[in-house]
C-alpha positions as CSV (number, residue, x, y, z in Angstrom):
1,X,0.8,-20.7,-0.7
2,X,4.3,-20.4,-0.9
3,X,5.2,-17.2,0.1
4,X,8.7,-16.8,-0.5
5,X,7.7,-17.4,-4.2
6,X,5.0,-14.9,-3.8
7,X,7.9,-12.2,-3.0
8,X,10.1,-13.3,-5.4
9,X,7.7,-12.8,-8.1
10,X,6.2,-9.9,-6.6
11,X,10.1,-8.5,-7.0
12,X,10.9,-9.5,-10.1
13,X,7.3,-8.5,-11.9
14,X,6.4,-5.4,-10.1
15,X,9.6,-4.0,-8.0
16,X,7.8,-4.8,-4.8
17,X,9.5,-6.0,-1.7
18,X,8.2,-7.7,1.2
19,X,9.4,-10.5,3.4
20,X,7.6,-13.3,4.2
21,X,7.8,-14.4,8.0
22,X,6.0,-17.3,9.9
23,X,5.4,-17.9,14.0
24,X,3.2,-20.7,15.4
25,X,2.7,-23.0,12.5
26,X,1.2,-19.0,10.5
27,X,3.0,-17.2,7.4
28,X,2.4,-14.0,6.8
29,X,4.1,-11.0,4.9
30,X,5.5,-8.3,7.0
31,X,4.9,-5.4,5.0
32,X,6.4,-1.3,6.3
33,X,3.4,1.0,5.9
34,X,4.9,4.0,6.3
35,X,2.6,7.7,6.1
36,X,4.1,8.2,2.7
37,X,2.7,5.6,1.0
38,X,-0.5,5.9,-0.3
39,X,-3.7,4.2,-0.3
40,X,-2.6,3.6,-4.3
41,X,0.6,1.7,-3.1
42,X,-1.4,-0.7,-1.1
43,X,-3.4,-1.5,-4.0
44,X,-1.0,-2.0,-5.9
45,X,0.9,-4.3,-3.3
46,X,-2.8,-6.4,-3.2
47,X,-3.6,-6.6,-6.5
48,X,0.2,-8.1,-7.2
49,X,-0.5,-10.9,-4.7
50,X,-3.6,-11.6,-6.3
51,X,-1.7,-11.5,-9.6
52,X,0.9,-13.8,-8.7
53,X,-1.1,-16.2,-6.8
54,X,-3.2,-16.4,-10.3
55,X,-0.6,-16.3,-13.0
56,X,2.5,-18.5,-11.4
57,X,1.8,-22.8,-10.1
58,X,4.9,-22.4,-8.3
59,X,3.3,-20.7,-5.3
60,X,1.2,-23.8,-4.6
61,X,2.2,-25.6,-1.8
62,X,1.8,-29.6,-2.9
63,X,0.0,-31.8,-1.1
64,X,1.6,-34.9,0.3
C-alpha cells in the first residue's frame, strides 16, 4: 500500500490528516492521539483507511 496516497485521499474525502513515515524498510502512519479525541474519532480514522484502501487502485503498490 501506498501510503502517501492513503493520506491524500484520506484528506481530500474525509478531512483527516495523518503523515505517513517509514524506518527499516516499515511504513507506518504516525497518527497524534491526543485525550480529546474520542474513541469515535479513531473509528472514524480506521474505517477511512479501510475505505480508501477499498474504493481507490492508486494505493496499490505494483509489482515488478
Amino acid at each position: 500500500i501506498d501510503l502517501g496516497k492513503v493520506c491524500h485521499h484520506l484528506w481530500e474525502d474525509y478531512k483527516i490528516e495523518v503523515t505517513a513515515n517509514g524506518a527499516n524498510e516499515l511504513q507506518f502512519f504516525r497518527v497524534s492521539i491526543h485525550f480529546y479525541d474520542s474513541y469515535e474519532d479513531i473509528d472514524r480514522f480506521i474505517n477511512g483507511i479501510i475505505e480508501v484502501i477499498a474504493k481507490y487502485d492508486d494505493v496499490h503498490k505494483k509489482e515488478d
